[in-house]
C-alpha positions in Angstrom: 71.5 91.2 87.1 68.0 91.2 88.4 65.0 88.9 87.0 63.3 92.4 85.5 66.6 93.2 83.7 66.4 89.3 82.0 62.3 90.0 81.2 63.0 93.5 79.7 66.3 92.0 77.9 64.6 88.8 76.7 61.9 90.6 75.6 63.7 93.0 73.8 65.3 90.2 71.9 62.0 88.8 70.9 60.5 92.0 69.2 64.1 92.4 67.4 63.8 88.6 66.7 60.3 89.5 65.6 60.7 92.7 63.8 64.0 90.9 61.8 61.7 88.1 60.9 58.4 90.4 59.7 61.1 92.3 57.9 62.0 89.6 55.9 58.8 88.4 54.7 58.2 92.2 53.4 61.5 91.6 51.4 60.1 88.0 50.5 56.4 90.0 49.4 57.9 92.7 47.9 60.1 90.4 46.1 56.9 88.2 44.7 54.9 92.0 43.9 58.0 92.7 41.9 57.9 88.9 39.8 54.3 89.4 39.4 54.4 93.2 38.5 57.2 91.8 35.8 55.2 88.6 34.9 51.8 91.1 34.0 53.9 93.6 31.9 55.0 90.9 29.7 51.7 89.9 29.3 50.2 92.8 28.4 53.5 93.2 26.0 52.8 89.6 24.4 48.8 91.0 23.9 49.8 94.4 22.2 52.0 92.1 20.0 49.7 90.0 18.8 46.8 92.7 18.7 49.5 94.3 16.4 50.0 91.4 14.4 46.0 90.6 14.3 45.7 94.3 12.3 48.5 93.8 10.2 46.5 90.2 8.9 43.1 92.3 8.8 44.8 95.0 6.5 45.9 92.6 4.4 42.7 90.8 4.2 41.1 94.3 3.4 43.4 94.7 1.1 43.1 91.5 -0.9 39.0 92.0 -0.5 39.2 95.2 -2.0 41.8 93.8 -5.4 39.5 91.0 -5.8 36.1 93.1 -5.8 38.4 95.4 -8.3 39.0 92.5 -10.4 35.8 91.2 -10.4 34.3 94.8 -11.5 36.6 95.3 -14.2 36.0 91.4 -15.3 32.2 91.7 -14.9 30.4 90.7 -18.1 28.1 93.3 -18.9 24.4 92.4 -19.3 22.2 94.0 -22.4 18.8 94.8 -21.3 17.8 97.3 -24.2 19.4 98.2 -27.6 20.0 101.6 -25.8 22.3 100.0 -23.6 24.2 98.1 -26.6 24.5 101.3 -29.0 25.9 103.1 -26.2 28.2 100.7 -25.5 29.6 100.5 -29.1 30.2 103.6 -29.1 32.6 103.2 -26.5 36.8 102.4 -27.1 35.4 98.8 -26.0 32.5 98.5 -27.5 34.3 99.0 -30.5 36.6 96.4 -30.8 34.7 93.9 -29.4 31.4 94.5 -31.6 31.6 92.6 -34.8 30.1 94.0 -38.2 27.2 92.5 -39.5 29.1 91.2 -42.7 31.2 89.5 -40.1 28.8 88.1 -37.8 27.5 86.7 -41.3 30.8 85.1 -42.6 30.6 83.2 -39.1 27.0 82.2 -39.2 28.2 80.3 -42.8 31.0 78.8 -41.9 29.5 77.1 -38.8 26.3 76.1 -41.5 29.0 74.7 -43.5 31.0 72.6 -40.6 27.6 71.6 -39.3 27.0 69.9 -42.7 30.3 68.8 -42.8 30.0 66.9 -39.3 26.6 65.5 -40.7 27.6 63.8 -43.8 31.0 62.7 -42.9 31.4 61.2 -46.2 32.6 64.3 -47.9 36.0 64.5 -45.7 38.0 67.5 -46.3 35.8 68.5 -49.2 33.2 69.7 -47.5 35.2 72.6 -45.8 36.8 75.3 -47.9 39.7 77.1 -47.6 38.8 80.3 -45.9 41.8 81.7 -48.2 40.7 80.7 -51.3 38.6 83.5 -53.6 35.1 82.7 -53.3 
């Protein structure tokens, strides 16, 4: 064997040596791409998750808004700014039941007179009220 044979030989060796080695770290990098390829799809999977989840809480905040301000409309007290408004709403299912007659709204004006003077003159006891049963 000559010295050229050796050269070309040795260097033949070295860019196998070489080539084996540059192959391996493409294995090694495609190997990392791969994990971090992996590692970002679970991210994004762990973000539609919780974007998920975060619509599923704002529905049901919607929802709860929307039952309260239900509740609170049918609760409402309703304010009388002109007799109008008041006859029209006695004439209403509601207004109805809830609207006392006058002879009523009467009896109740006497009986508080007549537990107001009973609270004033303490003396009097249980004679001072009457027996809301009793003929008059």
């Amino acid at each position: 064997m000559t010295w050229g044979r050796l050269a070309i030989g040795a260097v033949a060796t070295a860019l196998i040596v070489f080539l084996l080695l540059r192959f391996g770290d493409a294995r090694e990098e495609a190997g990392r791409l791969e994990e971090r390829a992996a590692w970002h799809e679970a991210q994004a999977e762990a973000e539609r998750e919780n974007a998920e989840v975060r619509v599923a809480a704002e529905r049901r905040v919607t929802a709860a808004v929307q039952t309260y301000a239900d509740k609170v409309a049918r609760i409402a007290p309703i304010v009388v700014r002109a007799t109008d408004t008041v006859t029209r709403y006695a004439e209403t299912p509601a207004g109805r039941e809830l609207c006392l007659p006058a002879e009523r709204v009467r009896g109740i004006q006497a009986l508080d007179a007549e537990l107001n003077a009973a609270a004033r003159d303490p003396g009097q006891g249980a004679a001072a009220l009457h027996d809301p049963r009793a003929p008059r």
